[in-house]
C-alpha positions as CSV (number, residue, x, y, z in Angstrom):
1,X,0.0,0.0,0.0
2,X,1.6,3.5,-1.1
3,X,1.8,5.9,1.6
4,X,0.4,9.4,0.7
5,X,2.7,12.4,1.8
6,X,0.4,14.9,2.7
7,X,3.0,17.8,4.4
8,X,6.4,18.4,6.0
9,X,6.7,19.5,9.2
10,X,10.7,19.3,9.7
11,X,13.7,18.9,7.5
12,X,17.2,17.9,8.6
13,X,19.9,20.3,7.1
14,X,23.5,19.2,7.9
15,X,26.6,21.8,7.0
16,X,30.1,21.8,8.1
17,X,29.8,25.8,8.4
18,X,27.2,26.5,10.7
19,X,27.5,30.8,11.2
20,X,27.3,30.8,7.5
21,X,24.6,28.6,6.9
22,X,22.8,30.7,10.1
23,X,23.9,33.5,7.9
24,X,21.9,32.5,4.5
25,X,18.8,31.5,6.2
26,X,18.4,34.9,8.8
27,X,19.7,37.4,6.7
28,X,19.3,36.4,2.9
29,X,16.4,34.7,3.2
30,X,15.0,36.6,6.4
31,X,13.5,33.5,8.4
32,X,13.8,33.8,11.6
33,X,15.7,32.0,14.2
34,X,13.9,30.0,16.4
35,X,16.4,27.9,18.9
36,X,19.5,27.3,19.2
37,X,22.2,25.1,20.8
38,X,25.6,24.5,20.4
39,X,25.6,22.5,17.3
40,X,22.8,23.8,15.4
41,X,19.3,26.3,14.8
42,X,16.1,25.2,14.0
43,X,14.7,27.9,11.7
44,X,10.9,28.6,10.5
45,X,10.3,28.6,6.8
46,X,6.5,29.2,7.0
47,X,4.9,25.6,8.1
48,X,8.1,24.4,8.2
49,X,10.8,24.0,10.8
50,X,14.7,23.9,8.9
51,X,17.2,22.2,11.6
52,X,20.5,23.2,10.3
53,X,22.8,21.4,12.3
54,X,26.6,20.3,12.5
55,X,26.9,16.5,12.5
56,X,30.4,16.2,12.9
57,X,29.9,18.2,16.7
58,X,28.1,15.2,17.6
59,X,30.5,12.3,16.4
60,X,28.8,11.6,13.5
61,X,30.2,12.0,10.0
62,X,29.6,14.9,7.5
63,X,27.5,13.8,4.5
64,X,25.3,15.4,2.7
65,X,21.2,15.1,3.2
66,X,20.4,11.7,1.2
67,X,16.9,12.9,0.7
68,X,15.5,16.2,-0.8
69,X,12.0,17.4,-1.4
């Protein structure tokens, strides 16, 4: 049985820079920051929450996101 996506709620952003990514989202793209903690921000993006986050600061290798919407 096929299962019907209906909406995201949360997508997992890793980078290896994480003031710059911080940087793109707030300022270039003006969404706002919502928490943070040492390794990463979740950001809105309307209905949306964007958790850009440093993988590497918690043991875990660096690779980029395997899915995409």
């Amino acid at each position: 049985m096929p299962i019907t996506v209906e909406r995201v709620d949360f997508l997992s952003i890793p980078t290896r820079d994480l003031p710059r990514a911080r940087r793109f989202y707030e300022e270039t793209l003006g969404l706002p920051v919502d928490h943070e903690t040492p390794t990463g921000v979740e950001i809105t993006a309307g209905q949306v929450t964007l958790a850009v986050w440093r993988p590497e600061a918690v043991g875990m290798p660096f690779e980029p996101a395997p899915n995409h919407v």
